[in-house]
Structures are given as structure tokens and as C-alpha cells.
C-alpha positions in Angstrom: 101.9 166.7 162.5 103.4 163.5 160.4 106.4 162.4 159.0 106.4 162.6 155.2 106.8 158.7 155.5 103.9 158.5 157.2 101.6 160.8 155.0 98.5 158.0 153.3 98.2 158.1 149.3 96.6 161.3 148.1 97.3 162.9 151.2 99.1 166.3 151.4 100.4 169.0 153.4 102.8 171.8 154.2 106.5 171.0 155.6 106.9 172.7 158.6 110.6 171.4 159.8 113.2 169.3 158.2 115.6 167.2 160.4 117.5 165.6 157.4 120.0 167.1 155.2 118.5 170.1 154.1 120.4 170.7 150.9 119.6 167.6 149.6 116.1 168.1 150.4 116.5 171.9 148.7 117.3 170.4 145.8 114.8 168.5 145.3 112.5 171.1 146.0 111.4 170.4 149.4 111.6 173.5 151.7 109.4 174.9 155.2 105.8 176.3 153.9 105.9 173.9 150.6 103.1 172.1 150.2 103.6 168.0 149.5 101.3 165.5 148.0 102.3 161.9 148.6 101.7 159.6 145.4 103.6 156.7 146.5 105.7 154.7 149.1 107.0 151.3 148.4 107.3 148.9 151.5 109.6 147.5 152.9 111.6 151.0 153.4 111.2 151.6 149.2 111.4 155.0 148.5 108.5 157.6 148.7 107.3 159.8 146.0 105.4 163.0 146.6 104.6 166.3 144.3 106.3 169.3 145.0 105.3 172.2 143.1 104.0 169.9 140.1 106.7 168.0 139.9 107.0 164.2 141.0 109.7 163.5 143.6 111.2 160.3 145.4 113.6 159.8 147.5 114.8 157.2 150.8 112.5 156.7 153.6 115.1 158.1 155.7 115.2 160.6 154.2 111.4 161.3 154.4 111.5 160.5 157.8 113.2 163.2 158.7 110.3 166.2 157.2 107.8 167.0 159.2 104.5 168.2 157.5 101.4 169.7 159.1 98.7 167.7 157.4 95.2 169.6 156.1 92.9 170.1 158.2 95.4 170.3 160.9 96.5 174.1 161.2 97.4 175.0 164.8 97.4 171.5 166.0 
């Protein structure tokens, strides 16, 4: 298990807990059991981009911090 923030470019996986605001995170499109690609994250606590049901998303790094994502290749671990 990562933090979205931590998630290398290209790598993806499914969220399996959210410890930030969950309504903002709904509307964005990021919900338990959705599957995340990360495209981008900026240093220097930029924001992070990931795709979420074919759509690009960014948001804080705090924010992304606070998702949890079971990476592939990971199940039951």
C-alpha cells in the first residue's frame, strides 16, 4: 500500500481508503475500488495529477497524501 503522493509516473492502482476530505475527493472522482494512474507530481509539494476514469485530475499533495492505493501487483499485501 502507497500514498497517491507517493505512486511513480505511469504507475497505477486501486484506492482502498481515503483519510482526506472525502467530498472533495468525490468530486473529483476519486472514490474506494477506483482505479488511479499517476501522470504527474510537481516537486516541491506541486500538485499531483492522476487519471480517474479517463479523465485527468490534479489536486494538493495534501490532499493526495491522504488516499491510500493498493498498487498492481500488490493484491492481499
Amino acid at each position: 500500500m502507497k500514498k497517491l503522493s507517493e505512486l511513480e509516473y505511469g504507475e497505477s492502482g486501486i484506492v482502498r481508503e481515503i483519510r482526506a476530505s472525502q467530498h472533495e475527493l468525490n468530486c473529483l472522482g476519486i472514490r474506494i475500488k477506483k482505479q488511479v494512474k499517476m501522470i504527474t507530481r510537481q516537486p516541491i509539494k506541486g500538485p499531483v495529477v492522476v487519471v480517474v476514469d479517463e479523465m485527468e485530475v490534479a489536486m494538493g499533495l495534501d490532499t493526495a497524501e491522504g488516499v491510500v492505493i493498493e498498487t498492481e501487483g500488490h493484491e492481499g499485501s
